[in-house]
Phi, psi and omega in degrees: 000127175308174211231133152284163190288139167282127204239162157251155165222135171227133162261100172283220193252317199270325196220130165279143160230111180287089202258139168281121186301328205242000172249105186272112191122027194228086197224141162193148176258202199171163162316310162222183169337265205312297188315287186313323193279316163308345210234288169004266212301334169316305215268022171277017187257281157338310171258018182287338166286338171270336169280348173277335193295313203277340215036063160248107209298110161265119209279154181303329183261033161297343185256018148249103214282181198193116202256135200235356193190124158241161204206159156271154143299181180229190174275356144303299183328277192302347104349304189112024189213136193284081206250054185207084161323102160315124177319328216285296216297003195279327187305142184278157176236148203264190222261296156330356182232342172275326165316304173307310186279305192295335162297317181274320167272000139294348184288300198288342188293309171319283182335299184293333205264333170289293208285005153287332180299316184274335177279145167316143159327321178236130142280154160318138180283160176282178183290034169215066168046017190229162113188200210249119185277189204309315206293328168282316170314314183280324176301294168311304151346272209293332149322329178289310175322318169300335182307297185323287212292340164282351174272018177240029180076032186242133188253138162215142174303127163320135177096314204276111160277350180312294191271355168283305189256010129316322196265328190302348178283348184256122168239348187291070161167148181243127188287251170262343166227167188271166210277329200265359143276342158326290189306262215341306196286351199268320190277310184306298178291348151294315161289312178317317186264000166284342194265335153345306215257310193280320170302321213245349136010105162293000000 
């Protein structure tokens, strides 16, 4: 019997957000629990591309989910963005699972660096008429990364990904956040806004 997908759930006041534990960047929020685990199981298709990127066999029944940890949120969550480390993420992970997480979230950095590569300059505006066209996307995203990577003691320049996924190789410890929520929040924000990018296409 297949093993179901292990999901986190954080609950704001406004918003939920459903994270896959063991595939990192495969995270959508919703109104509440049910909506996120719906949107979760839409966009599996969508990251099903990034474990072929990673070449990681993703199983056909990935959308029977198994909610392993729940948590509260903030006025991030509900915000939009997944900001609460699982307990779960504290757990060492053995060398095969660390190869594996670190392989997948080199992935999703590729996935985002093709389709920002391949998109127009200007995008659709989003639905009240605003967002950020590629060139500002791509600013953001890799601007973000040095932020990630100092709560895990790692210094780095936008762009330069080297010592960020070097230390995600070490993941057994935790700094100011723990390493394997790093990976989660690191990955989740490169897909999120490629898939951004791929809605907003003209």
């Amino acid at each position: 019997m297949a093993r179901a997908t292990r999901v986190y759930i954080e609950t704001g006041q406004k918003r939920a957000f459903a994270s896959a534990a063991d595939w990192p960047g495969w995270a959508r929020s919703g109104k509440d629990e049910a909506s996120a685990l719906a949107s979760l199981a839409a966009y599996a298709p969508r990251y099903a591309r990034i474990a072929k990127l990673a070449r990681v066999e993703f199983p056909k029944d990935v959308t029977e989910f198994e909610v392993v940890e729940r948590a509260h949120g903030d006025a991030s969550t509900d915000f939009g963005v997944p900001h609460t480390p699982a307990k779960d993420e504290e757990k060492r992970m053995m060398p095969q699972q660390v190869e594996r997480m670190v392989a997948l979230t080199a992935a999703a950095w590729k996935y985002f660096d093709q389709v920002a590569g391949k998109a127009p300059k200007t995008l659709r505006k989003g639905p009240r008429g605003g967002g950020r066209d590629t060139d500002k996307i791509v600013e953001h995203v890799l601007g973000s990364e040095p932020e990630y990577a100092k709560r895990i003691g790692v210094q780095m320049k936008p762009g330069d990904r080297k010592a960020l996924l070097e230390s995600f190789k070490n993941p057994n410890r935790t700094e100011k956040w723990p390493v394997r929520y790093t990976v989660r929040r690191t990955a989740w924000h490169a897909l999120d806004h490629a898939w951004e990018i791929e809605d907003r296409l003209p």
